[in-house]
C-alpha positions as CSV (number, residue, x, y, z in Angstrom):
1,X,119.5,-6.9,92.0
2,X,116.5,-8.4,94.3
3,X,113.9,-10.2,92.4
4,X,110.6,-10.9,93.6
5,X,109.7,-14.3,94.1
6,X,105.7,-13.4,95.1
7,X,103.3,-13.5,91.6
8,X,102.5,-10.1,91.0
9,X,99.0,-9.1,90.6
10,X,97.0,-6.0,91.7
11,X,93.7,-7.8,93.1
12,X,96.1,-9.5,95.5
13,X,94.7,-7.4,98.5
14,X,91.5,-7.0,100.9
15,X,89.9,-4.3,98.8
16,X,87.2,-3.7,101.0
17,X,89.6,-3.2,104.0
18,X,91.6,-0.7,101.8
19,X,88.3,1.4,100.8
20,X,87.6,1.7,104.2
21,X,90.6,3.0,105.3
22,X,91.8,5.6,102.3
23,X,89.4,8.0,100.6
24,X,92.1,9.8,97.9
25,X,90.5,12.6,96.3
26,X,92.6,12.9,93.5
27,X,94.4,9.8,91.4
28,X,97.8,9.8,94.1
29,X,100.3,8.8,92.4
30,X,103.2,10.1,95.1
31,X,103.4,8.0,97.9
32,X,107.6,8.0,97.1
33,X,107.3,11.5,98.8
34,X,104.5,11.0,101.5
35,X,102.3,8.4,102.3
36,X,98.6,8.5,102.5
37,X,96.9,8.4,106.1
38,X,94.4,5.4,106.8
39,X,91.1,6.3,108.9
40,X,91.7,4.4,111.8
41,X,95.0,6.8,112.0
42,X,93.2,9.7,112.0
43,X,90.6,8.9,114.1
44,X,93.4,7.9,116.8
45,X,95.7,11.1,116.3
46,X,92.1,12.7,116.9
47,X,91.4,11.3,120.5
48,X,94.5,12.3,121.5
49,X,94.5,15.5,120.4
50,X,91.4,15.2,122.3
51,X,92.9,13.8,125.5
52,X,95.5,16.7,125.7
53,X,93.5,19.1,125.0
54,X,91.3,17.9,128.0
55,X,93.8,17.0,130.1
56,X,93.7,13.4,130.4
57,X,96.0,11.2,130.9
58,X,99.0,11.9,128.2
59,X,101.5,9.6,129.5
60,X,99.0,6.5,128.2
61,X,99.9,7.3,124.7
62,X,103.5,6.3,125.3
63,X,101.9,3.1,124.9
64,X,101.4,3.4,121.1
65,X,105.1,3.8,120.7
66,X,105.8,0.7,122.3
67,X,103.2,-1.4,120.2
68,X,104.3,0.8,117.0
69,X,108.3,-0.5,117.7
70,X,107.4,-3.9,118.5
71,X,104.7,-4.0,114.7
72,X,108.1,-2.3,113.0
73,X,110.6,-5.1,114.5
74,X,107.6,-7.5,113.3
75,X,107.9,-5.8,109.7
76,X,111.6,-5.8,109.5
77,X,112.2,-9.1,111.1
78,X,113.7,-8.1,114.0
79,X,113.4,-7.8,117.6
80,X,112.0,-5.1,119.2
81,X,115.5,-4.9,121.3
82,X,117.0,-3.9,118.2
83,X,114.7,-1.2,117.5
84,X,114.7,2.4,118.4
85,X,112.3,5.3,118.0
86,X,112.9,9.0,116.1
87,X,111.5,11.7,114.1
88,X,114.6,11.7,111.4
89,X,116.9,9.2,109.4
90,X,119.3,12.3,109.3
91,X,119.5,12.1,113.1
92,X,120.3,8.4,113.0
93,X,122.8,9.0,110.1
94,X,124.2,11.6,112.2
95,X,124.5,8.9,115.4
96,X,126.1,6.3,112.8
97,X,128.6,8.7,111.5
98,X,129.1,10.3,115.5
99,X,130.7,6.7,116.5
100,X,133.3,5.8,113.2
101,X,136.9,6.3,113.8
102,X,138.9,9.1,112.4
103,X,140.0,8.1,108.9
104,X,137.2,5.9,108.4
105,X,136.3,5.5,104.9
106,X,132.1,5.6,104.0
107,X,131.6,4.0,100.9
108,X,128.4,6.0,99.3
109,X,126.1,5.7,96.0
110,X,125.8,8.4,93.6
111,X,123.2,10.3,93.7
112,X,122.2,8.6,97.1
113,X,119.3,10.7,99.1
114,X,120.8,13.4,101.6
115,X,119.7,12.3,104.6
116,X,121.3,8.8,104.2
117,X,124.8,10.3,103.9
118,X,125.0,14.2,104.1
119,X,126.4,13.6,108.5
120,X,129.2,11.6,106.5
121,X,130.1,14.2,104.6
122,X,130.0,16.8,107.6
123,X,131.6,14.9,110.2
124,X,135.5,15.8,110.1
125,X,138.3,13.2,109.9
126,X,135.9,10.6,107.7
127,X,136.9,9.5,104.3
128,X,133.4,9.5,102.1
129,X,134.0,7.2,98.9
130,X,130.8,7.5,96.3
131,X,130.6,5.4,93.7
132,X,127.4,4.1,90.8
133,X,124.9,2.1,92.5
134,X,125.4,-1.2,90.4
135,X,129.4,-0.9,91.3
136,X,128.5,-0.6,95.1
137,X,129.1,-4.1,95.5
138,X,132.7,-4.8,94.1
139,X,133.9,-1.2,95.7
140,X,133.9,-2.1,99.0
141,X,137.6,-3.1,99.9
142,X,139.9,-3.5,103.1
143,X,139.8,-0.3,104.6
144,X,136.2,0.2,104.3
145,X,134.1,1.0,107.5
146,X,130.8,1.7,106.7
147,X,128.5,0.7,103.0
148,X,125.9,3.6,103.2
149,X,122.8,2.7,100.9
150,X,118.8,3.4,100.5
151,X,117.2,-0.2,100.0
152,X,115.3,1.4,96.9
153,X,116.9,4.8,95.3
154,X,114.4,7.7,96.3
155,X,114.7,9.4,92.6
156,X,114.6,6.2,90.3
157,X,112.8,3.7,92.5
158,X,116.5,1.2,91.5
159,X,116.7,-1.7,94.1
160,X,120.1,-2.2,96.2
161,X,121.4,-5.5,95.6
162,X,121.7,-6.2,99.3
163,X,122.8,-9.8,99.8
164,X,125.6,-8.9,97.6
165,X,126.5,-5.9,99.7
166,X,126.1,-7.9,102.5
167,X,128.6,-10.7,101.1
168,X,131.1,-7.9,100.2
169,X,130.7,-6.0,103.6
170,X,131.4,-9.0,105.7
171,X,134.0,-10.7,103.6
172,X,135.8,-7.0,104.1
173,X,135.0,-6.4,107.9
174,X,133.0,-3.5,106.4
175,X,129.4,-2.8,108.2
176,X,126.2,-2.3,106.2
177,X,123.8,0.5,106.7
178,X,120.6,0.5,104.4
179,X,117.6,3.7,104.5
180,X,114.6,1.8,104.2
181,X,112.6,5.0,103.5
182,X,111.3,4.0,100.7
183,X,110.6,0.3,100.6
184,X,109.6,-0.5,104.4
185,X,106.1,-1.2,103.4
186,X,106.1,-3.2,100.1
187,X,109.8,-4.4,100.3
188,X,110.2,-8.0,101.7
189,X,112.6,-6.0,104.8
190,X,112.2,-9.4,106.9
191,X,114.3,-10.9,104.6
192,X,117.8,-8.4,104.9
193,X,117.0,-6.2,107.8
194,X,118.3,-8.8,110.3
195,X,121.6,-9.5,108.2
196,X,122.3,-5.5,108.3
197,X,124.4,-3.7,110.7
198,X,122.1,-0.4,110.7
199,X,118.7,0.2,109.1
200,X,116.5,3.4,109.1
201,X,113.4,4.2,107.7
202,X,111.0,6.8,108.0
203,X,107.4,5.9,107.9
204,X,105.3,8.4,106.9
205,X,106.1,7.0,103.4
206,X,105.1,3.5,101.9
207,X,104.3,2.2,105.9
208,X,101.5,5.4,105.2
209,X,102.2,6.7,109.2
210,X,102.0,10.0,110.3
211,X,105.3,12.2,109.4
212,X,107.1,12.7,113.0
213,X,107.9,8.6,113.2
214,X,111.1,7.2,112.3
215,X,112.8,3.7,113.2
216,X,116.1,2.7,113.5
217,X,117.7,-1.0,113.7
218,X,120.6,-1.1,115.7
219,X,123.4,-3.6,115.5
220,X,122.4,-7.3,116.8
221,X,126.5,-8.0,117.9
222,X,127.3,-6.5,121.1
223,X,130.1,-4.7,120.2
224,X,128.5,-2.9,117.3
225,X,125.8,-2.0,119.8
226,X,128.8,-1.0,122.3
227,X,130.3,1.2,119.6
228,X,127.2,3.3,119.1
229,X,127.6,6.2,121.4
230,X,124.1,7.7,122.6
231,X,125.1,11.4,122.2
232,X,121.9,12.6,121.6
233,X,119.9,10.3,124.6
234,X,117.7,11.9,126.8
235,X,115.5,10.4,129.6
236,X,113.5,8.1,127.6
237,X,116.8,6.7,126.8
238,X,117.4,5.5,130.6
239,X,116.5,1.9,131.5
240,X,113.9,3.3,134.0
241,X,112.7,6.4,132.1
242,X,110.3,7.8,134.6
243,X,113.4,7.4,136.9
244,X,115.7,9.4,134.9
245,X,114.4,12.8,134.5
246,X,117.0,14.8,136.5
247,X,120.9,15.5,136.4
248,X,122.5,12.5,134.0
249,X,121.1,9.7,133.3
250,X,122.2,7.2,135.4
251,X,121.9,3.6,133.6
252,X,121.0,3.6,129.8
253,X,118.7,1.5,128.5
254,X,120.1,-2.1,127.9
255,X,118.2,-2.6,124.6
256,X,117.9,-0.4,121.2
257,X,115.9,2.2,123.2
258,X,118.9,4.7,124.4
259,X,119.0,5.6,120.8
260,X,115.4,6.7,121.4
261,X,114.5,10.7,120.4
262,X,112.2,12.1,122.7
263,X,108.7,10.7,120.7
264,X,106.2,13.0,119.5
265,X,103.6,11.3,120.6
266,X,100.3,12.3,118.3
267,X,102.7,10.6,115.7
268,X,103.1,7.4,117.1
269,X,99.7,7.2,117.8
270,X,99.1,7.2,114.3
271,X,101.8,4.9,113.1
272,X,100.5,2.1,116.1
273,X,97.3,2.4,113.8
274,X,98.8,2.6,110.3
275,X,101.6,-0.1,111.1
276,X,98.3,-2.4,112.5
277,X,96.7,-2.2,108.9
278,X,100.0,-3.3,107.1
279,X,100.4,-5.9,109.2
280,X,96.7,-7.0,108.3
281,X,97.2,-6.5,104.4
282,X,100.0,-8.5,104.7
283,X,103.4,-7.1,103.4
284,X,103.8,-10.0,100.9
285,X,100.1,-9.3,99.4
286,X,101.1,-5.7,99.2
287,X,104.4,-5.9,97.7
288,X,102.6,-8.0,94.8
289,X,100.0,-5.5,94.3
290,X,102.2,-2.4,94.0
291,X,104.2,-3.9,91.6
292,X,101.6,-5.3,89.3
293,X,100.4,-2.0,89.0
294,X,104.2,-0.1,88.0
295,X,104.8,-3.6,85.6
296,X,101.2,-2.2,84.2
297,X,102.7,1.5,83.7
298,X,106.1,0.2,82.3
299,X,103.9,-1.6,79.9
300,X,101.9,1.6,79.1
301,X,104.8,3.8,78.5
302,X,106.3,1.1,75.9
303,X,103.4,1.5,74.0
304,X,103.6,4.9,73.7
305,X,107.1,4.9,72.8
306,X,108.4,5.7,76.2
307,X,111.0,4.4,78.2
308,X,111.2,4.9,82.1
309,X,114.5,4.9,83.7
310,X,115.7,1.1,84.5
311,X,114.1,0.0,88.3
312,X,112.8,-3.6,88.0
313,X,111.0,-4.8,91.0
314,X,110.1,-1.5,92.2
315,X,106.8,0.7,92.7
316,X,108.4,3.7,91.7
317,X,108.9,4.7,88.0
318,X,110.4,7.6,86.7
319,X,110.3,9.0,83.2
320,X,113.0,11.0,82.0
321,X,112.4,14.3,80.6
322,X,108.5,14.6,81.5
323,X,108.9,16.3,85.3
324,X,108.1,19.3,83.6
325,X,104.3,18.5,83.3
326,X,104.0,17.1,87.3
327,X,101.9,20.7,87.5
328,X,99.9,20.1,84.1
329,X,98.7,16.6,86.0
330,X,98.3,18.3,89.1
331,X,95.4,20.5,87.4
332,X,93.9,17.2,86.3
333,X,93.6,15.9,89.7
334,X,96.6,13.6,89.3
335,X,99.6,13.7,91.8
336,X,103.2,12.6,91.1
337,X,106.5,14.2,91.5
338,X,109.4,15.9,89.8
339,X,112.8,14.6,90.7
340,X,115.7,15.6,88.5
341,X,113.7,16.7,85.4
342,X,111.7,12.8,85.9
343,X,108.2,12.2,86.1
344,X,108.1,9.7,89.1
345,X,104.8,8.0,89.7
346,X,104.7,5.6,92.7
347,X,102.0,3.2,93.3
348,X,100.5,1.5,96.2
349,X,97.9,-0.3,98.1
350,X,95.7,2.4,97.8
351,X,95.9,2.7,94.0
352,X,94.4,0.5,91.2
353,X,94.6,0.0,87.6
354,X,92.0,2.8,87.0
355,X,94.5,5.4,88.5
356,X,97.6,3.9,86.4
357,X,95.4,4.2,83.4
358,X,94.5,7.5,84.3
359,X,98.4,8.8,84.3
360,X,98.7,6.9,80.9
361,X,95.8,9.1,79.3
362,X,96.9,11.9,80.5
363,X,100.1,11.5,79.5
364,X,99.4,10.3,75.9
């Protein structure tokens, strides 16, 4: 299980940069299912609407989806080589599970989120192997292709143990693929990103971006890269993509970027912007104020004779048997979800002790 090693405490961020940039108008409490939008975001995704509704010149704004790949690789720790550009982790899945070998085996956790493993399961001639989270780990054994996992579980907020998967898939001649959905953005992804085989994350989640952007890490070994067939490439996935418009694409981009989706641009407008403000808060600063505030939550529930479902050193919490009143909260201008029967409440940089409170009054 990762621990964190950065002091947790929720007055580790630039307040007055956060006020300026998020105005909730209710307590949020549900960034585990979508993100909230910072200003200079907005104001971006504006002008360009802007722009192509006045016809001016669109094909500049494929310049925020170079500078948004190149502040991901920053995030992750990667290079930019290794990164690609989407709209889906399904697709990517998809791609991942497009390349294996008949017969391979996928080795899966239970109750993993759809998108990280439904193509598996679709694609015929693979062997799809699910098994507890916390047993992930000692499951993978000679034979096993692929270790399918979200860095943090979307319905408990549980953290992988990655460097053990990571041990286990290399001492096998396994590779590891890890969804980042829903810890790029407080998660310290520097530090395992670069040791993984495959990573995907949407960012429209805990990286607050507009929904429409999605990264992908491809493999750093060149025959991992090689094995990765580009079956859904189009011309921004040509070396020259301005010179590969017409009949088939004649030489494929040598880095990450023939895995690129056709972008939808207003999108990555918005993520350049959003991804620029993490970068600014500082992941490390952020990750220590999100989970100060859940540690205050757990510690609030205890209290009041509650127990939330076991996910140290995660913003997400979920509380068994308490979904049910997610619409009650709702009416007093509170937002968190209902996963499973589970009140999940996820807090981030946006939130402070007075909203955490505000769930635990309500909820008393």
């Amino acid at each position: 299980m990762e621990t964190s090693a950065v002091p947790r405490h929720p007055d580790s961020l630039d307040t007055d940069l956060v006020r300026a940039q998020y105005a909730p108008a209710a307590t949020y409490l549900n960034t585990a299912s979508s993100g909230l939008l910072p200003a200079r975001a907005g104001a971006a995704m504006r002008d360009a609407i802007t722009t192509m509704a006045e016809g001016g010149a669109i094909d500049a704004l494929f310049d925020d989806v170079e500078a948004a790949r190149a502040a991901f690789a920053r995030i992750a720790g990667v290079p930019a080589t290794r990164v690609a550009t989407g709209a889906s982790v399904a697709v990517y899945t998809g791609l991942i599970a497009s390349s294996l070998p008949d017969g391979a085996e996928v080795l899966t956790a239970e109750g993993e989120f759809s998108s990280t493993i439904n193509p598996f399961h679709v694609r015929p001639g693979l062997k799809v192997r699910t098994v507890p989270l916390e047993a992930l780990a000692e499951s993978v054994r000679p034979g096993t292709a692929l270790v399918a996992v979200s860095a943090a579980q979307s319905a408990d907020g549980r953290v992988a143990d990655l460097p053990a998967l990571r041990a286990a898939t290399t001492a096998h001649g396994a590779r590891l693929y890890v969804d980042a959905s829903q810890a790029a953005g407080w998660y310290p992804l520097a530090a395992h990103a670069p040791q993984a085989d495959y990573v995907t994350s949407v960012a429209f989640k805990w990286l607050t971006c507009p929904r429409g952007a999605t990264f992908f890490v491809g493999p750093a070994d060149p025959e991992g890269f090689a094995a990765l067939r580009p079956v859904f490439g189009g011309w921004v996935a040509g070396e020259r993509p301005w010179d590969s418009c017409y009949g088939p694409v004649a030489e494929l981009a040598r880095s990450a970027r023939r895995f690129d989706e056709t972008p939808s641009l207003i999108s990555y407008t918005g993520a350049r912007r959003s991804l620029e403000l993490v970068e600014e808060l500082g992941p490390d600063a952020v990750r220590a104020h999100d989970l100060a505030l859940a540690d205050r939550f757990r510690a609030g529930l205890a209290e009041r004779g509650l127990t939330p479902l076991p996910a140290p050193d995660s913003p997400i919490v979920s509380v068994p048997g308490l979904g049910a009143r997610q619409p009650e909260l709702r009416t007093r201008g509170i937002e968190v979800s209902d996963r499973a029967g589970n009140l999940r409440a996820s807090f981030h940089l946006y939130n402070t002790t007075a909203d955490v409170d505000a769930l635990l009054t309500a909820l008393a």
